[in-house]
C-alpha positions, 0 to 999 in steps of 0.5 A: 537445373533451373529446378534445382535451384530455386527448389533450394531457394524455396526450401531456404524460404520454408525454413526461414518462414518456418523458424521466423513463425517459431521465433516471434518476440513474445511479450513476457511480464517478468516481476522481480520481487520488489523489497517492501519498502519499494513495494510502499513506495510504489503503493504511495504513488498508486494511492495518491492518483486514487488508485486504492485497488493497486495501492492495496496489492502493493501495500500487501505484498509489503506487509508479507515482511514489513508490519508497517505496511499495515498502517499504510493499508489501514490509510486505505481503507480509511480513504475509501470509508471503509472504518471498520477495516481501517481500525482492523488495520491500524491495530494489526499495526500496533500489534506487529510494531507496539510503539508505532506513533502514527499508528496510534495517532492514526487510529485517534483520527479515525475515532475523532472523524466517527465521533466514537471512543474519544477517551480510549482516542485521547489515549492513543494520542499520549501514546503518540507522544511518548513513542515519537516526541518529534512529531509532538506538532502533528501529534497535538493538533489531533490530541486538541480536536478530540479534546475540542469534540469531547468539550462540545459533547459536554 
């Protein structure tokens, strides 16, 4: 009879045992599909503590459905001195959004920090200007340090 009883109790321990072993919480990495502004965002932030690799997948993933995201690649690509793929980008951007002013005014500064194609870089500038006269300021200083190079050139 004592038998009887604890052989329930160990088959009780067995399955507990049994079930807690199939039970155990598991660690599962769930990634909803961010929209892409959120995406930006989230590159923004690996960007500024330096984190370019993270950066870019996000910036990637965005540029899936947001051209945009291809000027913020291109600000990359810039950062870690890759010129050449900068300029890739900062183009892909004009080509999917033709009146991107930062992008224009992007791709000037890239030509102004290399010292190459100011004329086609003061260019780009009037560009900027004439999509986005709000941000004449910012537009203009950059306008003013290709012109400022171009004169010293002379």
């Amino acid at each position: 009879m004592i038998f009887k009883n604890y052989s329930k109790i160990i088959i009780l321990i067995i399955l507990f045992f049994l079930y807690g072993c199939l039970s155990f919480p598991r660690i599962i990495e769930v990634r909803d599909k961010l929209p892409a502004d959120e995406l930006i965002a989230l590159g923004v932030i690996y960007e500024r503590k330096g984190l370019y690799e993270e950066a870019l997948k996000e910036y990637y993933a965005a540029s899936k459905s947001e051209p945009v995201a291809f000027l913020y690649i291109g600000n990359v690509y810039f950062l870690k001195k890759d010129y050449e793929k900068a300029e890739q980008y900062y183009r892909k951007a004009i080509e999917h959004v033709p009146d991107f002013a930062d992008a224009y005014n992007n791709l000037a500064w890239l030509y102004y920090v290399q010292d190459k194609n100011l004329d086609e870089a003061e260019f780009f500038i009037e560009k900027a200007l004439e999509f986005k006269p709000m941000k004449r300021d910012v537009y203009i200083d950059t306008l003013e340090k290709i012109k400022e190079l171009k004169s010293l050139k002379k």
